[in-house]
N, C-alpha and C positions, 0 to 999 in steps of 0.2 A: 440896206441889204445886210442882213447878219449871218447869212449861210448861201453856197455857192455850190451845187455838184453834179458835173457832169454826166448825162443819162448814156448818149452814144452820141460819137462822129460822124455816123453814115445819114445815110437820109434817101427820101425818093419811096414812092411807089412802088417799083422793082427792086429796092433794095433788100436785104433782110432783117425788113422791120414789123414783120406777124407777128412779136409778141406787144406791138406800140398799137394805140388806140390808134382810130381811122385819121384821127384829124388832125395824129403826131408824126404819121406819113409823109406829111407834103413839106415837114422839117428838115432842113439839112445839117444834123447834128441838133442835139437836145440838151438845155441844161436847165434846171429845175433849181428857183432861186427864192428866198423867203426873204420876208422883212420884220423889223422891229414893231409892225402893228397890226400882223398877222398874216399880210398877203404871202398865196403859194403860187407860184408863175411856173410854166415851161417855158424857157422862151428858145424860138428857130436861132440858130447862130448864125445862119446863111453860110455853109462853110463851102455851096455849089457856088455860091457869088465869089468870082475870081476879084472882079473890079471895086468892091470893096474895101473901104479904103477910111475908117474910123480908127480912131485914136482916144484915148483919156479926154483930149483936150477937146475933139468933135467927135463925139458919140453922134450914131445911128438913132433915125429915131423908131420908138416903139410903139407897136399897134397891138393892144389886145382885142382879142379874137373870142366868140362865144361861139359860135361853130365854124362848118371845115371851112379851112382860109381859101381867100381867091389870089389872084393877080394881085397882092400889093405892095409897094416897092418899098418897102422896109422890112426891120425884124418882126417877126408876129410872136407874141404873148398871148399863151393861153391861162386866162386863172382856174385854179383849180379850188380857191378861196379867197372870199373876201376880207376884206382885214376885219380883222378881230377886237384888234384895242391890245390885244395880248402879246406880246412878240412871241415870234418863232425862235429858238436856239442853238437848235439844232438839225440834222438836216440828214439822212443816210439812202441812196439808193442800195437794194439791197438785190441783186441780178437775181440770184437761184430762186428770190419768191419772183422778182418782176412789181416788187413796192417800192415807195417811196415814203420812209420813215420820218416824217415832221414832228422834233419836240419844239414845246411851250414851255415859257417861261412859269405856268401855275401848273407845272406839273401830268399836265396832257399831254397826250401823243396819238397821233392821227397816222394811220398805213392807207395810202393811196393805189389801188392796181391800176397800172399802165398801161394796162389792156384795156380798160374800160373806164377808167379814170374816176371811178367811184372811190367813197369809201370802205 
């Protein structure tokens, strides 16, 4: 992991999460995480889950997700890319557009909307 940044805390269906894609709804709290070989993740934090109960030393395990998640009992990861080969560097949610601004190490930079999770 070389970049870490929190989207939002809230989560839910009824919450007020109309500017998050459909299938960022069903996350309770969002944080958008890159790695040194390209991969872009949201992943749920479960911040609804009280019982919850991971540490450094027993991490939760993680289930990526390609469409909207069901019933499953851990954190869900959605990619928004596959690894590249290229690390990622950088990292900026940026509210007023509703992007998520990923640099690369060759110089690239990719703006993801949140609403539709395109590029």
């Amino acid at each position: 992991i070389t970049a870490i940044e929190p989207l939002v805390s809230y989560g839910g269906a009824s919450a007020n999460t109309q500017h998050l894609h459909q299938s960022l709804r069903w996350f309770f709290g969002v944080a958008a995480v890159v790695t040194d070989v390209g991969h872009v993740l949201l992943v749920d934090l479960c911040l609804d889950d009280l019982s919850c109960s991971q540490s450094e030393l027993e991490a939760s395990d993680l289930e990526v997700v390609n469409k909207s998640p069901s019933e499953i009992p851990r954190h869900l990861c959605l990619q928004l890319s596959s690894p590249t080969g290229t690390g990622a560097t950088a990292m900026q949610y940026i509210q007023r557009t509703n992007q998520l601004a990923v640099g690369f190490s060759d110089g690239n930079l990719q703006l993801w909307n949140m609403k539709t999770l395109k590029k």
